[in-house]
Structure formats: C-alpha cells, structure tokens
C-alpha positions as CSV (number, residue, x, y, z in Angstrom):
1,X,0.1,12.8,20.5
2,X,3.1,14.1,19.1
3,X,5.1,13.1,16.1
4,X,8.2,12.2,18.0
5,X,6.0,9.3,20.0
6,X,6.5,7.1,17.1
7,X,9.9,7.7,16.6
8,X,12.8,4.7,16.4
9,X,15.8,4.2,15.7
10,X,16.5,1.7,12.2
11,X,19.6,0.8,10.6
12,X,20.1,0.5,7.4
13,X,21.2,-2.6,7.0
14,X,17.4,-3.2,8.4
15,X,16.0,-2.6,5.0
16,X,15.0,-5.1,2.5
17,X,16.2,-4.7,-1.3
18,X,14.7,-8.2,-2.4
19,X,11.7,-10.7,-0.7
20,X,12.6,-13.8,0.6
21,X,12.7,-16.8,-1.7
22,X,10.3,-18.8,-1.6
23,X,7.8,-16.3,-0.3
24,X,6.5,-18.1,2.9
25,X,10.2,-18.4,3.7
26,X,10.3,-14.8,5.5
27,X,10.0,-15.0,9.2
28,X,6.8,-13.9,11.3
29,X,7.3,-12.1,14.6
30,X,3.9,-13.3,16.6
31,X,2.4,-10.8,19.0
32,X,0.1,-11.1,21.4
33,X,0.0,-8.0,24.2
34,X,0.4,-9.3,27.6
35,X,2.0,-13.1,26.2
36,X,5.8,-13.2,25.0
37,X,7.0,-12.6,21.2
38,X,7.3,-15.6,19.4
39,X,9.7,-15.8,16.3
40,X,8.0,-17.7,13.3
41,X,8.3,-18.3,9.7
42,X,5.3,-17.1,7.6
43,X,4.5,-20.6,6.8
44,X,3.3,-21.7,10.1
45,X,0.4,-18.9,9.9
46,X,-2.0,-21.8,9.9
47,X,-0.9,-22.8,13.6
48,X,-1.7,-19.6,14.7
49,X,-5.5,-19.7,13.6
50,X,-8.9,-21.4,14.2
51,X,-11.5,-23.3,11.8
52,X,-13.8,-20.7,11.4
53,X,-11.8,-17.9,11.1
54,X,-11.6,-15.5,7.5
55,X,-8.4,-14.2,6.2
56,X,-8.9,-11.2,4.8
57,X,-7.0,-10.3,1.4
58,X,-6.7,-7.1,-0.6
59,X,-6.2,-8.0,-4.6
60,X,-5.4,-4.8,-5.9
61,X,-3.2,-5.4,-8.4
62,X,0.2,-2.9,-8.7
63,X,0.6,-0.8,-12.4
64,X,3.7,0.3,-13.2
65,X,2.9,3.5,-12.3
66,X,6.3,5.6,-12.8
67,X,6.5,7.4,-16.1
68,X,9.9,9.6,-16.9
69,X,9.6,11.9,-19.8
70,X,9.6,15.4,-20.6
71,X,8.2,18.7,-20.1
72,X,7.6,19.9,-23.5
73,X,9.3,23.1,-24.2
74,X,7.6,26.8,-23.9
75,X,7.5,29.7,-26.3
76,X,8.3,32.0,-23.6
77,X,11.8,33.3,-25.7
78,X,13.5,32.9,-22.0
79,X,15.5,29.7,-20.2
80,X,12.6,28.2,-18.7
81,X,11.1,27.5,-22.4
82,X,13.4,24.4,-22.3
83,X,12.1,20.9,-22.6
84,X,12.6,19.8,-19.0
85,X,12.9,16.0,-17.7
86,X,10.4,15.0,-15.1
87,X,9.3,12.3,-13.7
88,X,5.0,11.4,-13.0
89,X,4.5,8.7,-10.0
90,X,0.4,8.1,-10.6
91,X,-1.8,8.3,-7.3
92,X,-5.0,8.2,-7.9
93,X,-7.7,7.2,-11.2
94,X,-10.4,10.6,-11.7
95,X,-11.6,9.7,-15.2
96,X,-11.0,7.4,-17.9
97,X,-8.1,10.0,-19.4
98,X,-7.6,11.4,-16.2
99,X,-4.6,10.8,-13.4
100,X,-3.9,12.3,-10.1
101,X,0.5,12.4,-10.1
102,X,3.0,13.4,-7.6
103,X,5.4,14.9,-10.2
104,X,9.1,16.0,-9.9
105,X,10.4,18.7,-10.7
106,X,6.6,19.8,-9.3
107,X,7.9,24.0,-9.3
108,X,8.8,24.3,-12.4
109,X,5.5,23.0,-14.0
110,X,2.9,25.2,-14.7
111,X,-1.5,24.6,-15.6
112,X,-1.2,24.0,-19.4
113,X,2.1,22.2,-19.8
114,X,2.6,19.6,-22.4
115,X,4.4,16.4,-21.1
116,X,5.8,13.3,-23.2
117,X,6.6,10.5,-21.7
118,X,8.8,8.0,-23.2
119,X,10.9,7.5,-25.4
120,X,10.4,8.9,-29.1
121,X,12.1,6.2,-30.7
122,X,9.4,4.1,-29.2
123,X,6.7,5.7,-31.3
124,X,6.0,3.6,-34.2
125,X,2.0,3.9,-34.3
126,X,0.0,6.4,-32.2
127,X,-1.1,4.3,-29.6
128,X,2.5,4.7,-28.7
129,X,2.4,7.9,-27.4
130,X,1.6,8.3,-24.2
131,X,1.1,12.6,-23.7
132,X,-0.6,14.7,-21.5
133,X,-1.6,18.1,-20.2
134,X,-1.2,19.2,-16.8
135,X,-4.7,20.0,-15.8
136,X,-4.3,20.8,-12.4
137,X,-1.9,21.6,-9.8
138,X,-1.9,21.3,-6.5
139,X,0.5,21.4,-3.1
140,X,3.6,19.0,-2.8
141,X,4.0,18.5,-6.2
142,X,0.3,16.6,-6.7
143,X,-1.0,17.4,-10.2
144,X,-3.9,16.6,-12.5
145,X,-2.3,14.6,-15.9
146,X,-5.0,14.7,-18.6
147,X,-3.8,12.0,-21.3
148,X,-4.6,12.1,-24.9
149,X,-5.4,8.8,-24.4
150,X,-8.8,7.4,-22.4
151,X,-9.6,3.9,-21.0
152,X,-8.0,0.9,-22.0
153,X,-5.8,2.7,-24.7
154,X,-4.4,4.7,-21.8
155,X,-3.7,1.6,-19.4
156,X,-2.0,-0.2,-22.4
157,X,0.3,3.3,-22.6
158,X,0.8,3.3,-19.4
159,X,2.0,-0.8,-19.0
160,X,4.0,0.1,-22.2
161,X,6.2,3.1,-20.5
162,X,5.8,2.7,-16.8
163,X,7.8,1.3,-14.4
164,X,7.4,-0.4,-11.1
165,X,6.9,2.5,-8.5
166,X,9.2,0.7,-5.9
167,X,8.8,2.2,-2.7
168,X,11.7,5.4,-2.1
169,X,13.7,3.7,0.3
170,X,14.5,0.7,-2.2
171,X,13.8,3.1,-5.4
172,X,17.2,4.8,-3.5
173,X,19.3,1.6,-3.5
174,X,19.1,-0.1,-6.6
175,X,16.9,0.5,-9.5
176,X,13.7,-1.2,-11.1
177,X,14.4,-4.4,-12.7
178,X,12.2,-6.9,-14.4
179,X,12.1,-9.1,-11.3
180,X,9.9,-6.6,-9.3
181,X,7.1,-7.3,-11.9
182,X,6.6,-10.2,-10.6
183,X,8.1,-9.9,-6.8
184,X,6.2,-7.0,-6.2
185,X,2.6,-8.2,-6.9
186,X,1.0,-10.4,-4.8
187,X,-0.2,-14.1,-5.9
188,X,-3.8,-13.2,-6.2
189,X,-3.3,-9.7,-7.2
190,X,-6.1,-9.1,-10.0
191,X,-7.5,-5.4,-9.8
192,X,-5.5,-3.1,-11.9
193,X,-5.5,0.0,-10.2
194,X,-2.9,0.4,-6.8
195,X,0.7,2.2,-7.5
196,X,2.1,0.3,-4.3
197,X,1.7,-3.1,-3.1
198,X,-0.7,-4.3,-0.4
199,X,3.1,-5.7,1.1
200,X,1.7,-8.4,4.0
201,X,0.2,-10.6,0.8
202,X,3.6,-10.7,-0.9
203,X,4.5,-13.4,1.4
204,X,1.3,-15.7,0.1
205,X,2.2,-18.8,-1.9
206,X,-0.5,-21.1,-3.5
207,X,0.9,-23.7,-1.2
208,X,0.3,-21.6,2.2
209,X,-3.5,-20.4,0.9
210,X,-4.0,-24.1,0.1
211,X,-2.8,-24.7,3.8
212,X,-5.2,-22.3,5.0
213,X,-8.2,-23.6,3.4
214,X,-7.3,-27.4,4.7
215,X,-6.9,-25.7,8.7
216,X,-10.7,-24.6,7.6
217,X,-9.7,-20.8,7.7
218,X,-11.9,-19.1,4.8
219,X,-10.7,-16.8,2.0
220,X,-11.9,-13.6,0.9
221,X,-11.2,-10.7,-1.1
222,X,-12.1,-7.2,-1.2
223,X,-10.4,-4.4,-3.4
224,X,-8.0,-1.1,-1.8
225,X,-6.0,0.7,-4.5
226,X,-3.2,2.5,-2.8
227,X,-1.9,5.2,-3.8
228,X,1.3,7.0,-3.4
229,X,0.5,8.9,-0.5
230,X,1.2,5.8,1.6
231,X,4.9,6.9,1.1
232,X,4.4,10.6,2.3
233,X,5.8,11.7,5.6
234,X,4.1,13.1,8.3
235,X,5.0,16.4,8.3
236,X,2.9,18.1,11.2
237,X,4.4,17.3,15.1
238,X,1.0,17.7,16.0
239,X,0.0,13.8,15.2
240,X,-4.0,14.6,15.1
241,X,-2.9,17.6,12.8
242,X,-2.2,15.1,9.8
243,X,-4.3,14.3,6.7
244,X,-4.1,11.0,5.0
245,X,-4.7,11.0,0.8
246,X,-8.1,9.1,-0.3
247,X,-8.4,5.7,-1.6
248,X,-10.9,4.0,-3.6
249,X,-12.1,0.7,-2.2
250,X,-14.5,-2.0,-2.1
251,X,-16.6,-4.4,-0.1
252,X,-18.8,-6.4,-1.9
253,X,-22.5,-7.3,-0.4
254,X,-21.0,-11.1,-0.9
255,X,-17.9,-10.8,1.4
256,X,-19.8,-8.5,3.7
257,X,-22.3,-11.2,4.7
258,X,-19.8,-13.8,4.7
259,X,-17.8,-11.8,7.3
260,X,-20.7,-11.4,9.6
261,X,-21.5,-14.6,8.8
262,X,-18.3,-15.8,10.5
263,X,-18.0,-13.1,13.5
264,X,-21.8,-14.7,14.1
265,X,-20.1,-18.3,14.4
266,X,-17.7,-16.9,16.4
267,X,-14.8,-16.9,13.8
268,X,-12.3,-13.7,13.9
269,X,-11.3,-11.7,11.0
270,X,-7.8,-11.8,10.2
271,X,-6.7,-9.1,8.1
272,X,-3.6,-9.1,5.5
273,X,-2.4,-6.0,5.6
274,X,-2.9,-2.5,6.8
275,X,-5.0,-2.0,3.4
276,X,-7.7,-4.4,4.4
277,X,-7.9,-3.3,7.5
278,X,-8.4,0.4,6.9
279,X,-11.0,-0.6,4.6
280,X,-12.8,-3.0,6.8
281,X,-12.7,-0.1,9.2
282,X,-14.3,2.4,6.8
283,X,-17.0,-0.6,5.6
284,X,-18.4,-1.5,9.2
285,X,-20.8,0.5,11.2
286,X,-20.6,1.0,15.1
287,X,-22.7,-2.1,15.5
288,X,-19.8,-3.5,14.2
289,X,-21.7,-5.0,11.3
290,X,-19.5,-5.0,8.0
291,X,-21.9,-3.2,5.3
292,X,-20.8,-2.9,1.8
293,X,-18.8,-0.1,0.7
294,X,-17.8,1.4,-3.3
295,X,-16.4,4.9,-2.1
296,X,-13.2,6.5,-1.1
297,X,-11.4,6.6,2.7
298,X,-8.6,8.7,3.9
299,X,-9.6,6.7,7.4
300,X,-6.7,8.0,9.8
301,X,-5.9,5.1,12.8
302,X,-4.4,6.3,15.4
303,X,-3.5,5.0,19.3
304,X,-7.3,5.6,20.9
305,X,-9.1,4.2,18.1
306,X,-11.8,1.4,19.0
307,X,-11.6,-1.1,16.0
308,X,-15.0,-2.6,14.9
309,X,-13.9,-5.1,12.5
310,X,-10.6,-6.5,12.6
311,X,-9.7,-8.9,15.5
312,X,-6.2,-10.5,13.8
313,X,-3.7,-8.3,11.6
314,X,-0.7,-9.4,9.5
315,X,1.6,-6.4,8.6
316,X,5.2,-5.9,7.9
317,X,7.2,-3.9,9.8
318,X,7.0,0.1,8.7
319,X,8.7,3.0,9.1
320,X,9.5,5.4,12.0
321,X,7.3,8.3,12.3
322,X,4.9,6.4,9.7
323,X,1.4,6.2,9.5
324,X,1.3,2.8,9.3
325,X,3.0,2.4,12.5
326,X,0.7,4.8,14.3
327,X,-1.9,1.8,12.8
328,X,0.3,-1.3,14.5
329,X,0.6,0.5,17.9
330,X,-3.2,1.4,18.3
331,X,-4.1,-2.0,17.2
332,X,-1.6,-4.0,19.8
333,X,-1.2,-0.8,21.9
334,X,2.0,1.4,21.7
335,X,4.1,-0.1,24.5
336,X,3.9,-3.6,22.9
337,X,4.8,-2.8,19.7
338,X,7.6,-0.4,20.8
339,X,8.7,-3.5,22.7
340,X,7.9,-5.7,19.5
341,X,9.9,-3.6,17.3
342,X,13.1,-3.2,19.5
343,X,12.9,-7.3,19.3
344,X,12.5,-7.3,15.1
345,X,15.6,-4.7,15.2
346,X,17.6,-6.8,17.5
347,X,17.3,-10.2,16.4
348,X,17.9,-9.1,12.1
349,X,14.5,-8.8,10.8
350,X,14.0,-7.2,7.5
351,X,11.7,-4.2,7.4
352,X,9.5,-2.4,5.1
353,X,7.9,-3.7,1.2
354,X,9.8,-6.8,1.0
355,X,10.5,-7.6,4.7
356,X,9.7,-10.4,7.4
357,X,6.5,-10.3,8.4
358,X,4.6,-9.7,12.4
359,X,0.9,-11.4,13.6
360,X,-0.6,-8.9,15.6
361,X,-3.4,-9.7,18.1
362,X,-5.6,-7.0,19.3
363,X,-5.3,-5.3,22.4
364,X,-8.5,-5.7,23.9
365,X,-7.7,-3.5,27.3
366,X,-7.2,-0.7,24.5
C-alpha cells in the first residue's frame, strides 16, 4: 500500500476550531458497507444499537501538556551560549521525574541542557519551578526531560505552567484559551496521563450516557494515554514502512470478562474511538477472547487487518494521509469510506478533534 492511497482532498473551511454546543448536538454520519449513508445527530446513537450491546470508552484524561520556556544559556563564550526559547509538547510518562517531549527548536539542544519553563515572575516558592535536564535525545526532535521535580510535585508543575496541547491544525488558527480546558476533555475523562483527547467521547453528555443505559446498552471503561505521536505524519510512501509511537494502556480483568461476557450473549462491542479500539485490539487474543492487558502498543491497523474485538466504531473524521484513516478504511473497507468521506466533505461536516462525528459498521467480507 502506498502513502498516496489515503490521500484526499479537504478544505479548510472543513476544519473545526470549536465543538458543537451542546455536545450531542454534532451530527453523526452512519455507515454501514453495502447499505446507504445516513446523516444523524450524535444523539440518536441509542437508535442505532441493541440491548446487550457494550460501549466501549477510553477515560484518559488530557494534561496540559505544552510547556514554553527557555533553554538556559551555555558557557561556551560563542552565540549559541544564548538562553534560547523553546517549546516541550510531553509524549510519553518513563518515571516519576521523567518525560518523553517532542521539543522545538529540537537542533539546537544538546544532552545536558538546562531548560526553565515558565515564567520567573511566577516563582514565589520552589514548588514553582518547574526545570529540567535534557537527558536524552533522540530523532525528530523526541527528547528525554528529567525534572527536578518527581511525582505529584511534578504534575502539580506541570498543571501550573502547561497548556492544552490542542491539536496543530487548530494550535495554527487560534490559540489555547481557557475554554479548551474543559471542551477538550471528555465527560468521564478521569486518568491523568494522555496529551491529546480520545476525540469520539467529546461528543458524550451525561444525558446521552443516561440514554444509553435506559436502551440497555452497557458502559465500560478502560484506560489509552495518547501521546503526541498521534499528530505525526506519515513520512514513508511505503505504507507498511511506517512505525507508530507506543502507548500505555489498560484492560482491567473486570471489563475483560464483562466484554466476553456480552460477545457470549451475543451483544457487539461498540468502541468510542480509535483509542479503544487499538487497545481492544492489542488486549484480545486470536480466539478473540479479550484478556487483560497493563503494557504498551504501537499496534499499526491497516487495510488487511482481521479485527478480533471490535464489531461497532464511533470515530471522527481524520486527516488525509493519516493513520487514523488507514484505521476507518480497514475497519469499513477503503472504498466505503472513500465514498463516506467524499459525502462528509460535500454535505459541510466538520472534521478532525472537535468535528461531527461517523458510526462505522464492520466490513465483514473484509
């Protein structure tokens, strides 16, 4: 498969700055291969499933994971021993002082650099400071912060200088504001630990999972914290070529045995979101037996894939040449979500984080 086979063409004005209000408000594109689209609003999801069936949500919870500050300067009696300004989007937890970052400008750091972030007026006690090393450093402009600061001090640094790390294509737009904090977490959000949103349960109001329960669809909840690799391009033409960044997730033994419990009764899993599918995926064996799982997956989904878990998906609409969308066409088969996208485009639906929303229905001739 090449690159170019997942290729559209978007326009701009495509591109959602701001969620729909309410939240189950945004419009739902069904899909079911071989059946015509069907345009929706995400408040009808309850018509589109059984009693017996499980929703499947991902409560990662989003940290406002963008620090700005400063390279601290170096003695080295030349230009490059100014302080520079850079700015740290975190990826990935290694230790309790420890951070995986995509940092910018990545070049002109070096193994052994001091970075502040934040303000220095802000520094009243010491708990205030939020400083690091760089540790590591790695390709693209990944490094390795080591904080002075370790466990709950540093996540009460890093609430106290971050900002929301809204995706690029909205970043690019308009800037953070305090809205995001709470448009850009979803309702039942309560794992600290993603620097994205899972963006299919941003459209989830108390009212709609209240809904759900009464049509006699079950909840349940299992932990993906994404990192910022989700935003990185493909890069290789050769699609098989590619290598997605590792996640931590979890599957408890709980919500495994009530899954298998429901695919027994004949129920379907229905899973919000790319995130909980991917990890469904990685937690379920080829007896298709959902097993629990406490480890990291860089699982890579692509057209040819034979799911094992996940017979519903709800997903927003994603970018060209994305991952994600290499996901949505091996899931309802390429044709039909080619077909399903050129509708979305035509008829004014908003893509990307805070977009309208699609119900995808497994190809099962795939």
């Amino acid at each position: 498969m090449r690159l170019s086979d997942f290729d559209f063409d978007l326009p701009e004005d495509r591109i959602a700055l701001r969620p729909a209000e309410p939240r189950d408000a945004a419009r739902l594109l069904v899909v079911r291969p071989g059946h015509p689209l069907a345009d929706q609003v995400v408040r009808q999801l309850p018509d589109f499933l059984r009693p017996g069936d499980a929703l499947v949500f991902n409560d990662t919870r989003v940290i406002p994971a963008r620090l700005s500050g400063l390279r601290e300067g170096r003695a080295t009696g030349g230009g490059d021993g100014a302080p520079v300004a850079v700015e740290a989007t975190l990826h990935r937890r290694l230790a309790p002082d420890r951070w995986s970052a995509f940092m910018r400008p990545g070049k002109r750091l070096k193994i052994g650099d001091r970075v502040s972030f934040g303000a220095r007026e802000d520094r009243v006690r010491a708990l205030d400071s939020l400083d690091a090393t760089i540790a590591e450093k790695h390709e693209g402009g990944e490094v390795v912060l080591a904080f002075d600061l370790s466990g709950p001090d540093l996540d009460i640094g890093i609430a106290r200088h971050g900002d929301m790390p809204l995706p690029p294509y909205i970043a690019a737009k308009r800037g953070e504001d305090e809205r995001d904090r709470s448009d850009y977490q979803t309702v039942y959000a309560r794992e600290d630990g993603s620097v994205a949103a899972p963006t299919a349960g941003l459209h989830f109001t108390p009212d709609l999972l209240e809904a759900l329960k009464q049509k006699g669809v079950s909840l349940h909840f299992v932990t993906l914290h994404v990192g910022a690799g989700t935003f990185l391009p493909v890069k290789t033409d050769d699609v098989s070529e590619h290598r997605m960044h590792a996640e931590f997730g979890q599957v408890t033994a709980e919500v495994a045995d009530a899954l298998n419990a429901v695919r027994a009764a004949g129920g379907r899993i229905v899973c919000v979101g790319t995130t909980s599918l991917r990890l469904l995926e990685s937690a379920t064996g080829e007896d298709g037996v959902v097993r629990p799982f406490a480890d990291e997956t860089a699982i890579f989904i692509t057209p040819g894939y034979r799911f094992r878990a996940a017979d519903v998906l709800m997903t927003n609409f994603h970018l060209p040449k994305s991952t994600l969308f290499m996901l949505v066409s091996a899931f309802a088969g390429s044709a039909t979500m080619r077909a399903a996208y050129q509708h979305a485009i035509a008829t004014g639906y908003r893509f990307y984080s805070y977009g309208d929303g699609s119900l995808l229905f497994k190809d099962e001739t795939s």
